[in-house]
C-alpha positions as CSV (number, residue, x, y, z in Angstrom):
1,X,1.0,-8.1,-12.2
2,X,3.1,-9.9,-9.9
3,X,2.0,-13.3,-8.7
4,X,2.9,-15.5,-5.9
5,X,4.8,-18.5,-6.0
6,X,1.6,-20.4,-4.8
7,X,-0.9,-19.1,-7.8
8,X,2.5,-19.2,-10.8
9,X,2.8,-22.9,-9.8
10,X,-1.1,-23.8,-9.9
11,X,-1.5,-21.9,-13.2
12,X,1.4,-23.9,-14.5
13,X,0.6,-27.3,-13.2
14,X,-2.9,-27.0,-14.9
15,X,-1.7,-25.7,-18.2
16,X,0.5,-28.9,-18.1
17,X,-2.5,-31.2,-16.6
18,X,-3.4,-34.3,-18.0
19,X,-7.4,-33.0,-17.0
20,X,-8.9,-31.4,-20.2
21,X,-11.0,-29.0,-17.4
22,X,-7.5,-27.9,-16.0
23,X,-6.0,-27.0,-19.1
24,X,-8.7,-25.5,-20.5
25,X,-9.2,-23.4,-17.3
26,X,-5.6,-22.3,-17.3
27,X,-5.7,-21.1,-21.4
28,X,-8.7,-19.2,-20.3
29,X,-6.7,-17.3,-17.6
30,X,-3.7,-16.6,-20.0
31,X,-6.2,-15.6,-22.7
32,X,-7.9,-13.1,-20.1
33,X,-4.3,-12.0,-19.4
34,X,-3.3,-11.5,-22.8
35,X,-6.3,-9.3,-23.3
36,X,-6.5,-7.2,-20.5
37,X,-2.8,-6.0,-21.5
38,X,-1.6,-7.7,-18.4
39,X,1.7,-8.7,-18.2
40,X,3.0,-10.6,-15.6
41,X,6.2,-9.4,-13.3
42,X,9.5,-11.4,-12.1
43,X,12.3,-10.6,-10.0
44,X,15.4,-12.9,-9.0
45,X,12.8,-14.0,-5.6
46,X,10.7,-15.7,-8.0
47,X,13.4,-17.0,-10.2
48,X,15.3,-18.2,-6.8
49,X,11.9,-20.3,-5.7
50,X,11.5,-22.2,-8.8
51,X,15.4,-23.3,-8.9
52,X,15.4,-23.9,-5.5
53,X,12.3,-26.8,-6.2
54,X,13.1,-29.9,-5.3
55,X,11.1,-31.6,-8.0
56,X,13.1,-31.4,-11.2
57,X,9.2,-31.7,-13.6
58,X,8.5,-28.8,-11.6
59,X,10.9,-26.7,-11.8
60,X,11.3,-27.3,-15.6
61,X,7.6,-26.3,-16.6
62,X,7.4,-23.5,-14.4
63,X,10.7,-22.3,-16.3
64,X,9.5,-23.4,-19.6
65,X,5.8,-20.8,-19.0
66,X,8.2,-18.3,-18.4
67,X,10.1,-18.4,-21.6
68,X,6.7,-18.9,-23.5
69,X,5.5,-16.0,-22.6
70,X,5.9,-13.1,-25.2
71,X,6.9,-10.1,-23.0
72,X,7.3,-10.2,-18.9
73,X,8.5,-7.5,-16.8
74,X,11.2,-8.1,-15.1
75,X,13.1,-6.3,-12.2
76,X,16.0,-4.2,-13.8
77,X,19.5,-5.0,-12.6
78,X,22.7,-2.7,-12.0
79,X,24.8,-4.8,-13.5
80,X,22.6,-3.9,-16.9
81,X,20.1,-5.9,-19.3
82,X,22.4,-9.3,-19.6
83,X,21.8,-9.6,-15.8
84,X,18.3,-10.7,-16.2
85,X,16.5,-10.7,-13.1
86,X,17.1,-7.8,-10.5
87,X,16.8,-8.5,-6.7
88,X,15.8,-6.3,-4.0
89,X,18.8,-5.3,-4.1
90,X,18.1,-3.6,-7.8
91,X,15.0,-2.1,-6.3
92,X,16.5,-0.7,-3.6
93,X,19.1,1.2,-5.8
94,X,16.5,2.8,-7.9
95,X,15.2,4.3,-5.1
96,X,18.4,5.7,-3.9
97,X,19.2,7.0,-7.1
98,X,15.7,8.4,-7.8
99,X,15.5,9.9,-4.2
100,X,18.7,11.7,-5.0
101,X,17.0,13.0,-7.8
102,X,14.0,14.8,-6.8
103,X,16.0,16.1,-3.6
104,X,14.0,14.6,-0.8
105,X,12.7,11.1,0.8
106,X,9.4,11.4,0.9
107,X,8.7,7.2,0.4
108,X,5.1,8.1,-2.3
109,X,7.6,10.6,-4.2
110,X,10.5,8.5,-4.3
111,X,8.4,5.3,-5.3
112,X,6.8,7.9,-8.2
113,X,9.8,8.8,-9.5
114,X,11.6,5.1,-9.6
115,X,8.4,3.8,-11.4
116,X,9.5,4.2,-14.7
117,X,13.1,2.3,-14.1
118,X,12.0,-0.9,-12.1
119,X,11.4,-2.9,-14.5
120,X,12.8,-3.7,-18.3
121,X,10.7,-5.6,-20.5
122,X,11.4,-8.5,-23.2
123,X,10.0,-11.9,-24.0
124,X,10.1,-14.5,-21.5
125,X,12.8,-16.5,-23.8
126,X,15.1,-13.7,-24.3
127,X,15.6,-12.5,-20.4
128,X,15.6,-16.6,-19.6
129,X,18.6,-16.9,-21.6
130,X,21.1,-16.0,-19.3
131,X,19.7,-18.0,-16.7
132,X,19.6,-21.3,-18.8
133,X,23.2,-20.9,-19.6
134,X,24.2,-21.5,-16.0
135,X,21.2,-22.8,-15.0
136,X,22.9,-25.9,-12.6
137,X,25.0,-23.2,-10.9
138,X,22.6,-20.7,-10.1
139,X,20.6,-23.5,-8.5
140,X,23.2,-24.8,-6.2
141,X,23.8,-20.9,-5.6
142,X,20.3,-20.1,-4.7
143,X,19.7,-22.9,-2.4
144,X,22.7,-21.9,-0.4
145,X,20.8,-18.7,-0.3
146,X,17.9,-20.3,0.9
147,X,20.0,-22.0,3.7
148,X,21.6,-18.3,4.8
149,X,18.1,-16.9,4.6
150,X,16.7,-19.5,6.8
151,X,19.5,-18.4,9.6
152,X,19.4,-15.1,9.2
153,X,15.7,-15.0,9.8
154,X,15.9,-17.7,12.8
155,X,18.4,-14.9,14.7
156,X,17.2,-11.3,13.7
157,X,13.8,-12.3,14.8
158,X,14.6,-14.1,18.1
159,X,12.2,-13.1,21.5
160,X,15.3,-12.9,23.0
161,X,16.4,-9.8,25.3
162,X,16.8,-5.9,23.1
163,X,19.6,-3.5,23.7
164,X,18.1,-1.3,26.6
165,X,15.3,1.0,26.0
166,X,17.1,4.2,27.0
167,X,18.0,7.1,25.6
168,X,21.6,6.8,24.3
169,X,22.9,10.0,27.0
170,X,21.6,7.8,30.0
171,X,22.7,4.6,28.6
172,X,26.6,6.2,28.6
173,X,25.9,7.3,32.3
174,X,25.4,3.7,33.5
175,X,27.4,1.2,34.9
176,X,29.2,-1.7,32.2
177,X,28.9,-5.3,32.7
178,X,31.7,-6.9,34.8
179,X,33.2,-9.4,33.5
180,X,31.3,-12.4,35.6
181,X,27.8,-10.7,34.8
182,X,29.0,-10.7,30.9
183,X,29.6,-14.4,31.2
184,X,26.6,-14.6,33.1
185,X,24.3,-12.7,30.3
186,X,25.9,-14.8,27.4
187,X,24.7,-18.2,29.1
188,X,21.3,-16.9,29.2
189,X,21.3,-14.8,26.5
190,X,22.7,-18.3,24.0
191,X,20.2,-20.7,25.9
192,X,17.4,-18.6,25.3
193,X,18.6,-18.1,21.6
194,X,19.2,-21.9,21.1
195,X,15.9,-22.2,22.1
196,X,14.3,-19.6,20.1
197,X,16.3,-21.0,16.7
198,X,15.1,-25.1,17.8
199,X,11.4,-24.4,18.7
200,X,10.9,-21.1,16.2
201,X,13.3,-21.3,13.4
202,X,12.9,-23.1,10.1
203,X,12.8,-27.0,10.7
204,X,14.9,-27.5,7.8
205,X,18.1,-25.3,9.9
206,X,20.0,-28.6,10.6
207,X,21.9,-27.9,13.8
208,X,20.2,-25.1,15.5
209,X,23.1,-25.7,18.4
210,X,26.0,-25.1,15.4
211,X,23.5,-21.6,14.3
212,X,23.7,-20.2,18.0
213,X,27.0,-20.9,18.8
214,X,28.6,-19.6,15.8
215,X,26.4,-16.5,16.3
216,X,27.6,-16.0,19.9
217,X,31.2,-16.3,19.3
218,X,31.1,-13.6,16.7
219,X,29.5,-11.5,19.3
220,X,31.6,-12.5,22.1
221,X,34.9,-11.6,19.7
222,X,32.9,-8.4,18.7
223,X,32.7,-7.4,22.7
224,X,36.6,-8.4,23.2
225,X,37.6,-6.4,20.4
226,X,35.2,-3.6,21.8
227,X,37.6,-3.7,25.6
228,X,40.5,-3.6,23.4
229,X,39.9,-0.3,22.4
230,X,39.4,0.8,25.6
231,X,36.7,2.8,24.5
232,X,33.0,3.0,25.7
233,X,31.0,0.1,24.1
234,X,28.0,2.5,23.1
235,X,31.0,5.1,21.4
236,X,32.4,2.6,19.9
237,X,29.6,1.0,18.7
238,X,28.1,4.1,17.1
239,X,31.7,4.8,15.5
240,X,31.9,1.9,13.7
241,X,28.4,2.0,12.7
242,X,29.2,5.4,11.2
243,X,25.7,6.6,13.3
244,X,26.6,10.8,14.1
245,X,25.2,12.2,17.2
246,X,23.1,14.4,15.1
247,X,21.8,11.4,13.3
248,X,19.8,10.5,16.2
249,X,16.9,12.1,17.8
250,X,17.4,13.6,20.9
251,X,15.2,10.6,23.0
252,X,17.5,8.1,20.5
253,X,18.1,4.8,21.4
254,X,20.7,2.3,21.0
255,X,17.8,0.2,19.0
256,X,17.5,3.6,17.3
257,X,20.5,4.1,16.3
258,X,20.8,0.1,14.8
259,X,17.7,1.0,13.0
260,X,19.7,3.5,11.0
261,X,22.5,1.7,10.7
262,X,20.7,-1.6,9.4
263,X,18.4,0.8,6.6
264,X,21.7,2.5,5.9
265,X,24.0,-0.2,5.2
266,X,21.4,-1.4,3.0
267,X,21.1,1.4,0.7
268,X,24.9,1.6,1.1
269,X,25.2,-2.0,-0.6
270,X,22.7,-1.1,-3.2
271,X,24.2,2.4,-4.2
272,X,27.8,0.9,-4.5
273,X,26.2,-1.3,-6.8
274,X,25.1,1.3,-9.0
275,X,28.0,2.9,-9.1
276,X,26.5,6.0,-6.5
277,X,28.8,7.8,-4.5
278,X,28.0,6.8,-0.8
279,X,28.3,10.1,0.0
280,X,25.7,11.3,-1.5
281,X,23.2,8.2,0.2
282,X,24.7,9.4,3.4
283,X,24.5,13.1,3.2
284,X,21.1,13.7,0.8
285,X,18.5,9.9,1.7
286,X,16.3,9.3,4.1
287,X,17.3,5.1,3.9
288,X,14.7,4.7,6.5
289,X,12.2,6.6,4.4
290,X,12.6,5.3,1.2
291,X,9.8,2.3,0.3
292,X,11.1,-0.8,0.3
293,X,12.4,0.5,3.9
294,X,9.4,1.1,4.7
295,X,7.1,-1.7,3.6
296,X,9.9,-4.1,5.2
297,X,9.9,-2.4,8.1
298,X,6.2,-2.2,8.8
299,X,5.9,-5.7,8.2
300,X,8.6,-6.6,10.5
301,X,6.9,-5.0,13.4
302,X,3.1,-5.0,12.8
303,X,3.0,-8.8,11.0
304,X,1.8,-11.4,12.7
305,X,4.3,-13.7,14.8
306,X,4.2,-17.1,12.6
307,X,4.6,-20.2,14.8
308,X,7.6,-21.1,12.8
309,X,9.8,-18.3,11.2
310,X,10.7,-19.8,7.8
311,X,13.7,-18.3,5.6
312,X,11.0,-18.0,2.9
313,X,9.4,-14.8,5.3
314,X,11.9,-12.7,3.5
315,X,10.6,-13.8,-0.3
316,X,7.3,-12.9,1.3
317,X,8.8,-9.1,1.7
318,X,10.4,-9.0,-1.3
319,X,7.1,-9.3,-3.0
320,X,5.3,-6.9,-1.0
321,X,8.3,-4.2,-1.7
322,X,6.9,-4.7,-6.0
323,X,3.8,-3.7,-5.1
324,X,4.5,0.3,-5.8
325,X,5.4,-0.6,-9.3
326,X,2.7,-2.9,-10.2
327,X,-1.2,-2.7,-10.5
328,X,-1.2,-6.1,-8.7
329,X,0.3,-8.4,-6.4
330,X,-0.8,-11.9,-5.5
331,X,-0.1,-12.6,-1.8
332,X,-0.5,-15.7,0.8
333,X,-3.0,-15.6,3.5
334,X,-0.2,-14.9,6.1
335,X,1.5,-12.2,3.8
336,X,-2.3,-10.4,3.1
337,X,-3.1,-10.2,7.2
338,X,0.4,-8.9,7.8
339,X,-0.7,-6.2,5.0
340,X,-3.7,-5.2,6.2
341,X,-2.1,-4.5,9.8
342,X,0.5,-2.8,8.7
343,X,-1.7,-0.7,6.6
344,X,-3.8,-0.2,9.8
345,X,-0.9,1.1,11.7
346,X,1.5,2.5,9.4
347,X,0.0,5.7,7.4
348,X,3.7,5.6,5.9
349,X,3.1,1.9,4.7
350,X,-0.7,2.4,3.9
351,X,0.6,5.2,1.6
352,X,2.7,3.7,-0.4
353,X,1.2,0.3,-0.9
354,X,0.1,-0.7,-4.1
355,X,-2.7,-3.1,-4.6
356,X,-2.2,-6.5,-2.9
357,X,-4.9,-9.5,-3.1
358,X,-5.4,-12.3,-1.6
359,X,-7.6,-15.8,-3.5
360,X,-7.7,-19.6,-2.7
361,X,-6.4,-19.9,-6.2
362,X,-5.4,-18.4,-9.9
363,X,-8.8,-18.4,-11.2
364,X,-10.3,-16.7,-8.5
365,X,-8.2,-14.0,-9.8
366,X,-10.9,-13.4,-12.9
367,X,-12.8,-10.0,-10.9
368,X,-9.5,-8.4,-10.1
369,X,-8.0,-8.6,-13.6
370,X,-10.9,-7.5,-15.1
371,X,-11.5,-4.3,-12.7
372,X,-10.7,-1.1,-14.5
373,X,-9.6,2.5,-13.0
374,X,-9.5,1.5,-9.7
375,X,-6.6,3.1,-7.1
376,X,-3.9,0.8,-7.3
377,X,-2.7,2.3,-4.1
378,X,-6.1,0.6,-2.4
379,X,-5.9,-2.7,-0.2
């Protein structure tokens, strides 16, 4: 089972509370755990969160329930067993290399056949080890995570204008930017975005004006190296995206063909971490097929517009992307509705889904946990 950062933390603060109730509440839970045969699942998100606490007591006794506990699951990583904690990333590479495997993309198949090398097992203790021995660095290193994640989601989902919505033969047959309309579209197109990042971004981004314009200029040195070339932006584009012709469908679009690219690239990263020749991801994997592609994806474009994007959205998605590999995941309001749209929507997502809930708090959790046979794949 793979909880939230919301129900770990509530679980832990009353196992620690100075409320006899609380604490006796909380060894009830663990006792229901520990005989149901649940054991409970971690990956380097959930590691990242409780580092990233600001409040030292916290932070400690959410570490030190982790290393009590006699066996956890925890997300394998490339690097091998002395990593600890696997990421997305990890995840990710499983399903390249298990998609490989079987011959084909199919996102239930894949998911099947990367079950069994998700996650590794041990004591809490033993996989924490690693952690505690650089435990101040991999703090400082995770909030500075936190601080890229909170960018990263403040630009990539920006209302600001799309690359044009035509197939990519028509969008070569019309007429480029001069370059007084280019100037022209970047002082919209950056006021718009400075907007978006103040009024929609995380409130913790400290600049939002620094964030846009540094974002711009990379784009602005991207189109001057494009007219350097002297080639078509759209062919040159596609080039350097590595995006074939025949990669695309026929109606293709430029948003398309970034769609590949950005599901590609991904896999890409993850298969060079496992040591998988990239030609084989290129040539034999669906990347936007496989099912952390998919679930992401989904929840990306059917989840609900929050009034504030927050860097932690992506945590969110990590979680969701465990769900194939676990009986149960433990989800946030927002994170459940987003779910249950997608699952609406996406027969791909709804497919591949494992069993997400959603409860005020731990406790609540008691019918699920003690509910037997029933299709993990159900929502």
């Amino acid at each position: 089972m793979a909880l939230d950062t919301s129900h770990l933390g509530q679980l832990v603060k009353e196992m620690t509370s100075r409320r006899a109730d609380e604490r006796r509440r909380a060894k009830d839970f663990q006792d229901l755990l520990d005989r149901g045969g649940w054991v409970l699942a971690f990956s380097h998100h959930h590691l990242a969160e409780i580092y990233g606490h600001n409040d030292p007591q916290v932070r400690d006794a959410r570490l030190a329930y982790i290393r009590s506990l006699p066996i956890v699951a925890y997300v394998q990583s490339v690097s091998g067993p002395e990593a600890a904690f696997g990421s997305i990333v990890d995840v990710l590479a499983t399903e390249v290399r298990a998609a490989i495997s079987i011959g084909n993309s199919d996102p239930v198949a894949v998911a099947a056949a990367a079950l069994p090398y998700v996650f590794a097992y041990a004591s809490g203790a033993a996989v924490m080890r690693s952690l505690d021995a650089v435990g101040p660095i991999f703090g400082s290193l995770v909030r500075a995570q936190a601080n890229k994640a909170r960018r990263i989601v403040a630009l990539s989902r920006a209302d600001v204008e799309k690359p044009p919505d035509l197939p990519i033969d028509q969008l070569l047959r019309q007429p480029l930017r001069t370059p007084e309309s280019q100037e022209a579209f970047f002082a919209s197109f950056g006021a718009v975005l400075l907007r978006e990042v103040a009024e929609r971004g995380d409130e913790r981004i400290e600049d939002p004006a620094e964030v846009t314009a540094e974002f711009i200029s990379a784009v602005q040195d991207g189109v001057r190296e494009i007219h350097e070339t002297g080639e078509h932006p759209v062919i040159h584009l596609l080039n350097r995206m590595g995006i074939r012709r025949e990669d695309i469908a026929d109606e293709g679009t430029l948003g398309d063909a970034l769609r590949i690219f950005l599901h590609r690239q991904r896999a890409l990263t993850a298969a060079s971490a496992a040591g998988i020749n990239p030609r084989d991801v290129i040539e034999h994997v669906r990347t936007d097929k496989l099912p952390s592609a998919v679930i992401g994806e989904a929840l990306q474009a059917y989840g609900q517009e929050p009034k504030r994007r927050k860097g932690s959205v992506m945590n969110d998605v990590n979680l969701v992307c465990l769900t194939p590999y676990v009986h149960l995941t433990t989800v946030d309001k927002g994170t459940f509705g987003n779910v249950a749209r997608a699952s609406a929507r996406s027969p791909s997502f709804k497919s591949v889904i494992g069993r997400v809930t959603r409860q005020a708090s731990y406790y609540e959790l008691t019918p699920e946990i003690t509910k037997t046979g029933q299709d993990i794949t159900a929502v």
